[in-house]
PDB file of N, CA, C, O and CB in Angstrom:
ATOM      1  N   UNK A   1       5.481   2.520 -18.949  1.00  0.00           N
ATOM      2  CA  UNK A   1       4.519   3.065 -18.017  1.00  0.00           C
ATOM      3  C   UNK A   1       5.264   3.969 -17.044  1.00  0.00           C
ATOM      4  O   UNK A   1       6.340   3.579 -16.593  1.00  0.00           O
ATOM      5  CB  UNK A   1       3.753   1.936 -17.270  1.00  0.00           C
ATOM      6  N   UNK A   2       4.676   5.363 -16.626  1.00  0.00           N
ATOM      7  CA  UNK A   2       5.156   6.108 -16.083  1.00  0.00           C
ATOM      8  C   UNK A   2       4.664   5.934 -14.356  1.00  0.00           C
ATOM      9  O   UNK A   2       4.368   4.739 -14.359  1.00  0.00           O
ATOM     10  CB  UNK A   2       4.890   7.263 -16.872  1.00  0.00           C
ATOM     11  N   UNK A   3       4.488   6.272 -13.355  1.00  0.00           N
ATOM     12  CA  UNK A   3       3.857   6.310 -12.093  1.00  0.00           C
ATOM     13  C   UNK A   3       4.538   7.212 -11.740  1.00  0.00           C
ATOM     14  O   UNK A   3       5.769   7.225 -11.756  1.00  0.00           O
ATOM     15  CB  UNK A   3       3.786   5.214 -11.220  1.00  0.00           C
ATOM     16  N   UNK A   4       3.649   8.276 -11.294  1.00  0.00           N
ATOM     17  CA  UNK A   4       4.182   9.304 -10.166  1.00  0.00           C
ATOM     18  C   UNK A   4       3.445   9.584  -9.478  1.00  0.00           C
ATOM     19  O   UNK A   4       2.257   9.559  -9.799  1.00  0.00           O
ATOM     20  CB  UNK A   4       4.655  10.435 -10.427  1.00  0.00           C
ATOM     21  N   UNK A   5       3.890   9.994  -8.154  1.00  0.00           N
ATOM     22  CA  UNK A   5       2.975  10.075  -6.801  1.00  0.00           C
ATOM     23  C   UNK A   5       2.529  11.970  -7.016  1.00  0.00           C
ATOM     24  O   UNK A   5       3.194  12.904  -7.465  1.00  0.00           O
ATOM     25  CB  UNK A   5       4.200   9.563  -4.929  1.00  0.00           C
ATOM     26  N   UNK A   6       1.691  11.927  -6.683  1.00  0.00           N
ATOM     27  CA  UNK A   6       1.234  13.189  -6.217  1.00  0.00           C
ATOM     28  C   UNK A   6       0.740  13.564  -4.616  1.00  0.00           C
ATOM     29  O   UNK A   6       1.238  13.053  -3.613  1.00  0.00           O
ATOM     30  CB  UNK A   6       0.165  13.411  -7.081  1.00  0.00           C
ATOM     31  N   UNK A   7      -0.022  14.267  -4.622  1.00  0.00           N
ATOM     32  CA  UNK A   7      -0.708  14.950  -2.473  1.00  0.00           C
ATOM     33  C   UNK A   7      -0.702  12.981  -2.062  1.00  0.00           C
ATOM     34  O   UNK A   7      -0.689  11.872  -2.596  1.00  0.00           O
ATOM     35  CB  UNK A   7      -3.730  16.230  -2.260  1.00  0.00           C
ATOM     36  N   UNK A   8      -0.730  13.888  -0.345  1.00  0.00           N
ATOM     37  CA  UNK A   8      -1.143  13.325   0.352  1.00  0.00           C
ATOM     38  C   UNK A   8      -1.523  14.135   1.411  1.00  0.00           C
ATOM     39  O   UNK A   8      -0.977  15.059   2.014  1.00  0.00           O
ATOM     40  CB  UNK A   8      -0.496  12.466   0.495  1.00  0.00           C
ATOM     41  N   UNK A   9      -2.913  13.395   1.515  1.00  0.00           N
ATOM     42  CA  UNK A   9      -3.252  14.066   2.943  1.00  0.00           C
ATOM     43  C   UNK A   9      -3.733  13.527   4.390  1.00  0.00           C
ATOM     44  O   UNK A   9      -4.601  13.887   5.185  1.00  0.00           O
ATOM     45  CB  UNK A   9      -4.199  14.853   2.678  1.00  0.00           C
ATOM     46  N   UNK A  10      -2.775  12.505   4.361  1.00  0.00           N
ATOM     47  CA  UNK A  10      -2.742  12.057   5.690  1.00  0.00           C
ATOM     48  C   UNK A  10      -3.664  10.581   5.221  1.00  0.00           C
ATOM     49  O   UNK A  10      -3.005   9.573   4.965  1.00  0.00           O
ATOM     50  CB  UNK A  10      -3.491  13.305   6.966  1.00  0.00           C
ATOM     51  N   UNK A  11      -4.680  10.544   5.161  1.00  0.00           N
ATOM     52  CA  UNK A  11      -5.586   9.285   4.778  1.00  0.00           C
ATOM     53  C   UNK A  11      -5.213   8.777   3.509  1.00  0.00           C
ATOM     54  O   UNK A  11      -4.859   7.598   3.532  1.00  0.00           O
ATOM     55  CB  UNK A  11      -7.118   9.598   4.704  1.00  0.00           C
ATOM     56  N   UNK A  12      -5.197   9.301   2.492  1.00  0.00           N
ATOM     57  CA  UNK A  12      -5.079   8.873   0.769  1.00  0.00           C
ATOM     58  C   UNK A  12      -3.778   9.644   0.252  1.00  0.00           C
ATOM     59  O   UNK A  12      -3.595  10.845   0.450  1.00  0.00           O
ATOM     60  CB  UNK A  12      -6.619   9.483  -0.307  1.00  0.00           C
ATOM     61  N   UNK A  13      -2.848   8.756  -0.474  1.00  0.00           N
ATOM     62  CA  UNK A  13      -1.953   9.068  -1.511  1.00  0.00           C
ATOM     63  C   UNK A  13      -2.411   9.232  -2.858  1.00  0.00           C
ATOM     64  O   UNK A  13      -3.048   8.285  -3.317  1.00  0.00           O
ATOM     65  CB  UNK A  13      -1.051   8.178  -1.541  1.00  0.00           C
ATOM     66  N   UNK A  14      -2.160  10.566  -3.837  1.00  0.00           N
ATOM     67  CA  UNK A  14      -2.830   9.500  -5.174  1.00  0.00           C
ATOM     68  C   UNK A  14      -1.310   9.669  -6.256  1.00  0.00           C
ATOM     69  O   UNK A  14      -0.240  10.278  -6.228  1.00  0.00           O
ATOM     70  CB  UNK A  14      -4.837  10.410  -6.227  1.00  0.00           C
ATOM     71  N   UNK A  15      -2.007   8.752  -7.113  1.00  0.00           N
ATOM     72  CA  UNK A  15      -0.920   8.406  -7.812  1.00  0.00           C
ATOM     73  C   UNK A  15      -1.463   8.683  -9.420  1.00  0.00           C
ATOM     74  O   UNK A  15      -2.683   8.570  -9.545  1.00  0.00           O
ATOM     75  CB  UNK A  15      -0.447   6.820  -7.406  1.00  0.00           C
ATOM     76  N   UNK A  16      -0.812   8.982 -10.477  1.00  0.00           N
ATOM     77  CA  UNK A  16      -0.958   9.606 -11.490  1.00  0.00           C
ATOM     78  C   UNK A  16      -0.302   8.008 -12.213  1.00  0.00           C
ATOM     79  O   UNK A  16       0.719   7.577 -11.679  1.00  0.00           O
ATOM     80  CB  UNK A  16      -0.189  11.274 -11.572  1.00  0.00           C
ATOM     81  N   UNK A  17      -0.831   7.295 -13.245  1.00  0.00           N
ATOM     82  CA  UNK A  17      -0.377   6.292 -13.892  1.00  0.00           C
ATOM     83  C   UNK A  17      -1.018   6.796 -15.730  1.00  0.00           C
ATOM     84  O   UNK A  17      -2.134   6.982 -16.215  1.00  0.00           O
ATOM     85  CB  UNK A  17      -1.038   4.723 -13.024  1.00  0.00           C
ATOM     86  N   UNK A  18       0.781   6.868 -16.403  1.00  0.00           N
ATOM     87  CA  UNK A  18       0.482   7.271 -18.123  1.00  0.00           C
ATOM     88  C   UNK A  18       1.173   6.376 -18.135  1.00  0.00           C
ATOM     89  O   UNK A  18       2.069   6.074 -17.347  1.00  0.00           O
ATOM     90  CB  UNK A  18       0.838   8.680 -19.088  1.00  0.00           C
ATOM     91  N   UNK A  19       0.526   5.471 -19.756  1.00  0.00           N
ATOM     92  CA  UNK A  19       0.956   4.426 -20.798  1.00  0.00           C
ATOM     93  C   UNK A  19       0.350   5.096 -21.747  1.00  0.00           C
ATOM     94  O   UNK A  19      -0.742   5.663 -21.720  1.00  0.00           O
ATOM     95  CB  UNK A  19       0.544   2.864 -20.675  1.00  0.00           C
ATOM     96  N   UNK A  20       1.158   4.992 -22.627  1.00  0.00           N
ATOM     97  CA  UNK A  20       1.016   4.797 -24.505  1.00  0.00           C
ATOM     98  C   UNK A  20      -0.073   6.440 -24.640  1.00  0.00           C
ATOM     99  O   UNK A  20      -0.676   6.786 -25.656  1.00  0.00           O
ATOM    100  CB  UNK A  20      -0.288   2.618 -25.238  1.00  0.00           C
ATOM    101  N   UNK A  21      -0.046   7.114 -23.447  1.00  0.00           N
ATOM    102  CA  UNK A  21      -0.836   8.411 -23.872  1.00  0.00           C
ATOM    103  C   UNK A  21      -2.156   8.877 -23.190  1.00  0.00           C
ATOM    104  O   UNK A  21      -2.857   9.887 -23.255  1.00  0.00           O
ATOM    105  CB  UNK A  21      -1.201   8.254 -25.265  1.00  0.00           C
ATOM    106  N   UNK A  22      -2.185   7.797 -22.565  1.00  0.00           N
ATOM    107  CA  UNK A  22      -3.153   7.789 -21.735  1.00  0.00           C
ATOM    108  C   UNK A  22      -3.016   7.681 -19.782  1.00  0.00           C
ATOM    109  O   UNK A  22      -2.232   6.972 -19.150  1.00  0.00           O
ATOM    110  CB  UNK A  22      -3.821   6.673 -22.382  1.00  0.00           C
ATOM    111  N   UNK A  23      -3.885   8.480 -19.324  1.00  0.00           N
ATOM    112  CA  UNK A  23      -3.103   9.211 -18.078  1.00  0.00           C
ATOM    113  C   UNK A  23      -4.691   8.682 -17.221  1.00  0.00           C
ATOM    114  O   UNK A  23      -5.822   8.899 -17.656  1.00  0.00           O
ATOM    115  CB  UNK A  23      -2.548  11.458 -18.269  1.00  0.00           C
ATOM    116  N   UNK A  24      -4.337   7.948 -15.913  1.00  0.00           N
ATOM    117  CA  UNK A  24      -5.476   7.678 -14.804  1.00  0.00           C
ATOM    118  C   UNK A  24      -4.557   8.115 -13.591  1.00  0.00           C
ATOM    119  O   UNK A  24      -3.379   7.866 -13.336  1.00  0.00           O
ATOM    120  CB  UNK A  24      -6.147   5.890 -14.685  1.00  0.00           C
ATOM    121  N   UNK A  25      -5.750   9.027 -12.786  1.00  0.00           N
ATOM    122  CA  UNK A  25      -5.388   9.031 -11.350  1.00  0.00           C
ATOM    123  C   UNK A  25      -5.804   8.022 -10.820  1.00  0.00           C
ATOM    124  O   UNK A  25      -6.565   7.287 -11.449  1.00  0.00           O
ATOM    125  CB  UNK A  25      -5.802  10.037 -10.610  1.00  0.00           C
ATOM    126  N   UNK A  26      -5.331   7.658  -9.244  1.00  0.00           N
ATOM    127  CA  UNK A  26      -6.197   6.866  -8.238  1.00  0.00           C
ATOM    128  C   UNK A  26      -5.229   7.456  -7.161  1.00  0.00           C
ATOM    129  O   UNK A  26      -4.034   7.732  -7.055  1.00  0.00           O
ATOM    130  CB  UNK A  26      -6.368   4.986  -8.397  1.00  0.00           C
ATOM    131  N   UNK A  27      -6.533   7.512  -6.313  1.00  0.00           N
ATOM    132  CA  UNK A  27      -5.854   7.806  -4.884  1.00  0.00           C
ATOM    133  C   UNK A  27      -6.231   6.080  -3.639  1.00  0.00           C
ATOM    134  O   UNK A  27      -7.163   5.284  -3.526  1.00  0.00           O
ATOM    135  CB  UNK A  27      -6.916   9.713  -4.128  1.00  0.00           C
ATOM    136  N   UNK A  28      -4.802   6.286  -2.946  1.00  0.00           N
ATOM    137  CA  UNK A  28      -5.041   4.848  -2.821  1.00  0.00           C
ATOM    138  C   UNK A  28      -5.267   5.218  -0.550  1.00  0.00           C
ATOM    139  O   UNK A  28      -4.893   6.265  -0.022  1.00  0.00           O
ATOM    140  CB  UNK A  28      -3.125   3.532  -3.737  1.00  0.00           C
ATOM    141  N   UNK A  29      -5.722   4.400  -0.016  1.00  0.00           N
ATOM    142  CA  UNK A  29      -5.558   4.597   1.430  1.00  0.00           C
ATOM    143  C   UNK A  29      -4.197   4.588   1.807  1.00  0.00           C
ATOM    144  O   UNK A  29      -3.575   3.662   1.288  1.00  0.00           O
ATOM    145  CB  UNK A  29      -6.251   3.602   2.205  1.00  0.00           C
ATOM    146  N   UNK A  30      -3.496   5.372   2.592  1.00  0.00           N
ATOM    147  CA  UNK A  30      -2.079   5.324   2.966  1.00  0.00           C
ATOM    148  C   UNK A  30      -2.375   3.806   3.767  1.00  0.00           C
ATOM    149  O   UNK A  30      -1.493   2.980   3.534  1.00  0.00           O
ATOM    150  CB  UNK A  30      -1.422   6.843   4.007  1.00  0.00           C
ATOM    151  N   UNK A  31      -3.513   3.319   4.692  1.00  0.00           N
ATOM    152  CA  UNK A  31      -3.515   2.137   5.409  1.00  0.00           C
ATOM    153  C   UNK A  31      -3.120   1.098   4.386  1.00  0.00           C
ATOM    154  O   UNK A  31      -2.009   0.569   4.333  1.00  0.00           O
ATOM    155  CB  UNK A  31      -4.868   1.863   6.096  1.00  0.00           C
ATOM    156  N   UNK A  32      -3.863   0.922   3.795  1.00  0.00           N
ATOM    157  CA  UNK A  32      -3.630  -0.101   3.074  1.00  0.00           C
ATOM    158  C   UNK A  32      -2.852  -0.621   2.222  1.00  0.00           C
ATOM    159  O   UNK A  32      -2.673  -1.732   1.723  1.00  0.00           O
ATOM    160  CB  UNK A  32      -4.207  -0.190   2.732  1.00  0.00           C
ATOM    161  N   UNK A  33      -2.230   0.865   2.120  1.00  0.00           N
ATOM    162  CA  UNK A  33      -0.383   1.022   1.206  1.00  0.00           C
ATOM    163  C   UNK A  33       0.721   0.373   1.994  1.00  0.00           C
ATOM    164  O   UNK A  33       1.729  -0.090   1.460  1.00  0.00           O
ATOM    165  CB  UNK A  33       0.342   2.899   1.060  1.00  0.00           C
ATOM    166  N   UNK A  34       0.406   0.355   3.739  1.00  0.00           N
ATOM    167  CA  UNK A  34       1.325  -0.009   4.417  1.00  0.00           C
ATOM    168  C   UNK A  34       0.852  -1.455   4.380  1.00  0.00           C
ATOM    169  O   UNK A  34       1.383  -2.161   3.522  1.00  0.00           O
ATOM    170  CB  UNK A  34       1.524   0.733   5.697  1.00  0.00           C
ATOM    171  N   UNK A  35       0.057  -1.937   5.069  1.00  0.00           N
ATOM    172  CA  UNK A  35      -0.140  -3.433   4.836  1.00  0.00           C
ATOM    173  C   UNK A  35      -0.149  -3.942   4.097  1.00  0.00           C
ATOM    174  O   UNK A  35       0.095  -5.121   4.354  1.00  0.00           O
ATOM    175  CB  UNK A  35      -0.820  -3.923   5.052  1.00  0.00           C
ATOM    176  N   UNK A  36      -0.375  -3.670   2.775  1.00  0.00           N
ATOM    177  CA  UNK A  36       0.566  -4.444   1.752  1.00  0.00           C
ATOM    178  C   UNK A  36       2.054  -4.366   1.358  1.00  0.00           C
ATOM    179  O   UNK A  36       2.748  -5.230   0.823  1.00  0.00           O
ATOM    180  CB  UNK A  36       0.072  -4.254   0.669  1.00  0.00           C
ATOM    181  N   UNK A  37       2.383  -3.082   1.766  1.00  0.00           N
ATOM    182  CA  UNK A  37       4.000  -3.416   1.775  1.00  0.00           C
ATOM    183  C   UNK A  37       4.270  -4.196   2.741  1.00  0.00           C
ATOM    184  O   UNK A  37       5.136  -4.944   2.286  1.00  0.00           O
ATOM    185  CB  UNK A  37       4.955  -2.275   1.940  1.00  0.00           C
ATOM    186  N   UNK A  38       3.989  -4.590   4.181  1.00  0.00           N
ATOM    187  CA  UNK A  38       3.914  -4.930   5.523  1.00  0.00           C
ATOM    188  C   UNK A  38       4.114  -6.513   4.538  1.00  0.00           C
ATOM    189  O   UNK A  38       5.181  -7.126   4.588  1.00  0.00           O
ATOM    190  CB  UNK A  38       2.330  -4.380   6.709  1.00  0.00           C
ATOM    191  N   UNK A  39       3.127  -6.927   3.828  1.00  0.00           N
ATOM    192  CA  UNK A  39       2.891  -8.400   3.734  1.00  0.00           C
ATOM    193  C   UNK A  39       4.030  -8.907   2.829  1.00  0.00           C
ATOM    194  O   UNK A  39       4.572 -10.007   2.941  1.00  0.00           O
ATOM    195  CB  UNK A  39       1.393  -8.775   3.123  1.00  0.00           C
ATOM    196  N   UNK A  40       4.400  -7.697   1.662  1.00  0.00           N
ATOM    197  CA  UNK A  40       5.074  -8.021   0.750  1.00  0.00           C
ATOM    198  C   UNK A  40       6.872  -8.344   0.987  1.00  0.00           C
ATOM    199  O   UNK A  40       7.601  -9.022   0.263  1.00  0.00           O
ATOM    200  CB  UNK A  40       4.702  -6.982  -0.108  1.00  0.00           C
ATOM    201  N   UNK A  41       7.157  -7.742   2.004  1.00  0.00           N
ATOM    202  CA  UNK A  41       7.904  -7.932   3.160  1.00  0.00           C
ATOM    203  C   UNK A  41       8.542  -8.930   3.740  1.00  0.00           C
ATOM    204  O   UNK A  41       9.710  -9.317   3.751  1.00  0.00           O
ATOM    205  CB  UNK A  41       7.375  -7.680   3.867  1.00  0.00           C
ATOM    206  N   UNK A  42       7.270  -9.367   4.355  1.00  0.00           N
ATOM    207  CA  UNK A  42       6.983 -10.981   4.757  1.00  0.00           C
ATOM    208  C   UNK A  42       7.252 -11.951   3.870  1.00  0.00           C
ATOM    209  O   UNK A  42       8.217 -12.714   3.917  1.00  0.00           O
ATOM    210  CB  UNK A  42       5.614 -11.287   5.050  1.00  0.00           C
ATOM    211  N   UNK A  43       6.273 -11.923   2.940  1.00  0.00           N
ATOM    212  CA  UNK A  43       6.438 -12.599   1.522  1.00  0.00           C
ATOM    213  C   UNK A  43       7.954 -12.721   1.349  1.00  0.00           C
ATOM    214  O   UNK A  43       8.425 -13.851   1.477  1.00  0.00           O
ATOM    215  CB  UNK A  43       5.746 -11.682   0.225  1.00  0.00           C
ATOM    216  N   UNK A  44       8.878 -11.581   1.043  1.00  0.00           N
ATOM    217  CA  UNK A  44      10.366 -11.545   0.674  1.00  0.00           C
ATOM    218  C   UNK A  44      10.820 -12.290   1.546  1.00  0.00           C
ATOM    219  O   UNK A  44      10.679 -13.464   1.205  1.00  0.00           O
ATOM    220  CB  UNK A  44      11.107 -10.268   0.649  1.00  0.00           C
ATOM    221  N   UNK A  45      11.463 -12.137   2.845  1.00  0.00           N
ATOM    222  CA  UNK A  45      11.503 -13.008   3.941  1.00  0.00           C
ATOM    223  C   UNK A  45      11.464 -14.392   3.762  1.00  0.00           C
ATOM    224  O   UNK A  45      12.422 -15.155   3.886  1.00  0.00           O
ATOM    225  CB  UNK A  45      10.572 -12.735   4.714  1.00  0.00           C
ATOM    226  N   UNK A  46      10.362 -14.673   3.476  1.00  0.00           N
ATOM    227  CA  UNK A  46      10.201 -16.092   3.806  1.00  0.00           C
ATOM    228  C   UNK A  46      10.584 -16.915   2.298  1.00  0.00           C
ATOM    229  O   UNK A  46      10.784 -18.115   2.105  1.00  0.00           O
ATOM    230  CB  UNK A  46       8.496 -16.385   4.415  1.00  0.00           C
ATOM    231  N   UNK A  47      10.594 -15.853   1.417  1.00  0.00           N
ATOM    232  CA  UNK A  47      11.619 -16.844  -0.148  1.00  0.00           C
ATOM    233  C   UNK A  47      12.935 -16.714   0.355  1.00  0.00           C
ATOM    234  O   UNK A  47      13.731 -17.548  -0.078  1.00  0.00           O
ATOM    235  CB  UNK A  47      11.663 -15.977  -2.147  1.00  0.00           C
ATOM    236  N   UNK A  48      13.436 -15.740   1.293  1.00  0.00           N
ATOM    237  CA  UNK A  48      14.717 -15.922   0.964  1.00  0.00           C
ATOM    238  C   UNK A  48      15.466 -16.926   2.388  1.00  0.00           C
ATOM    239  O   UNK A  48      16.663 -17.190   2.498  1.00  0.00           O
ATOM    240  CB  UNK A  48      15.384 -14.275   0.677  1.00  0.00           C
ATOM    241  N   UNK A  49      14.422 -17.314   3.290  1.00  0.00           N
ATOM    242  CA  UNK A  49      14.643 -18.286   4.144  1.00  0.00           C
ATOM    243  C   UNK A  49      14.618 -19.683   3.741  1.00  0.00           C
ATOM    244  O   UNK A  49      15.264 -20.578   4.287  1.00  0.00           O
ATOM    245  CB  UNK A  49      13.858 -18.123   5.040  1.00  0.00           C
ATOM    246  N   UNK A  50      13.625 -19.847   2.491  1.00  0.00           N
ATOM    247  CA  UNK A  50      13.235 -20.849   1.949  1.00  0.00           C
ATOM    248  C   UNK A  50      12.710 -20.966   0.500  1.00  0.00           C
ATOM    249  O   UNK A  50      11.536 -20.926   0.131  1.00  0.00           O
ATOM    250  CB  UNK A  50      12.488 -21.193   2.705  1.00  0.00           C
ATOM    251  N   UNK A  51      13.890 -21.126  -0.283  1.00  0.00           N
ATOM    252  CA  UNK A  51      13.732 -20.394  -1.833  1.00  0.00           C
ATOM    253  C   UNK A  51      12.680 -21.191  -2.785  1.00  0.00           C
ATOM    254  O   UNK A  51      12.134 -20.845  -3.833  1.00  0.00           O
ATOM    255  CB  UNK A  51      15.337 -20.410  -2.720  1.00  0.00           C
ATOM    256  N   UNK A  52      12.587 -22.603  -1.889  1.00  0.00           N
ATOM    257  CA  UNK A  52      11.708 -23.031  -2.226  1.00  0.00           C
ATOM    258  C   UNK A  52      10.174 -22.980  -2.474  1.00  0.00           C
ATOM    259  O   UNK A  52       9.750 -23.710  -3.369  1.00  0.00           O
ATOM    260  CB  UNK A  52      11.965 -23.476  -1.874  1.00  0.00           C
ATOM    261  N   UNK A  53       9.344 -22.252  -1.830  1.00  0.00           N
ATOM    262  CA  UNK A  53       8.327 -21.054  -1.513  1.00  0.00           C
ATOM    263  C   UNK A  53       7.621 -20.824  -2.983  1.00  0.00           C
ATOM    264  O   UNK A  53       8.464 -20.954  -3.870  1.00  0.00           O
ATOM    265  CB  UNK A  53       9.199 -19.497  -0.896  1.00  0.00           C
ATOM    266  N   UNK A  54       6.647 -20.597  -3.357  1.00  0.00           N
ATOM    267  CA  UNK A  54       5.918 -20.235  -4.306  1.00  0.00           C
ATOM    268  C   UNK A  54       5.020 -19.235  -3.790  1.00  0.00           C
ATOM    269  O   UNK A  54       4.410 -19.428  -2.738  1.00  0.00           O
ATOM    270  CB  UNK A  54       5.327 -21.287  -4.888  1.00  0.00           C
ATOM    271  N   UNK A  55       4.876 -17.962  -4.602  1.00  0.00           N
ATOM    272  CA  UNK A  55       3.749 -17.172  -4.600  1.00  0.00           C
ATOM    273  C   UNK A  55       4.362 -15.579  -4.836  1.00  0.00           C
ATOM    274  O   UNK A  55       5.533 -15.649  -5.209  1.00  0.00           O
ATOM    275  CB  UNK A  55       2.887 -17.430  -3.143  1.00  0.00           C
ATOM    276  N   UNK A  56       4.000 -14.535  -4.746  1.00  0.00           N
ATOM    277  CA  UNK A  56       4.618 -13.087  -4.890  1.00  0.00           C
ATOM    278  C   UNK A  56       5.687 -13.532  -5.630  1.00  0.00           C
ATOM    279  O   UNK A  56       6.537 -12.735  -6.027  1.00  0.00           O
ATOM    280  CB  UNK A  56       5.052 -12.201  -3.509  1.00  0.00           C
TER     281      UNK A  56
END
């Protein structure tokens, strides 16, 4: 699977996703791109404070 980013214009990123020949855009909210990296973050963090941790 390929992913490459294309525009942004301040509100929405979009992103270009090809497998096996077949090609979908989606443009995603830049907000919501950050708060999930924001969480995913967190998530990392807290396995590596406590490896014991399940989830992400």
């Amino acid at each position: 699977m390929r992913v490459i980013k294309g525009g942004n214009d301040g509100t929405f990123t979009e992103y270009k996703f090809i497998h096996n020949g077949h090609e979908d855009t989606r443009r995603y909210m830049n907000v919501r791109l950050r708060n999930l990296k924001e969480e995913l973050i967190h998530v990392k963090f807290a396995k590596i404070e406590n490896p014991n941790l399940k989830g992400r």
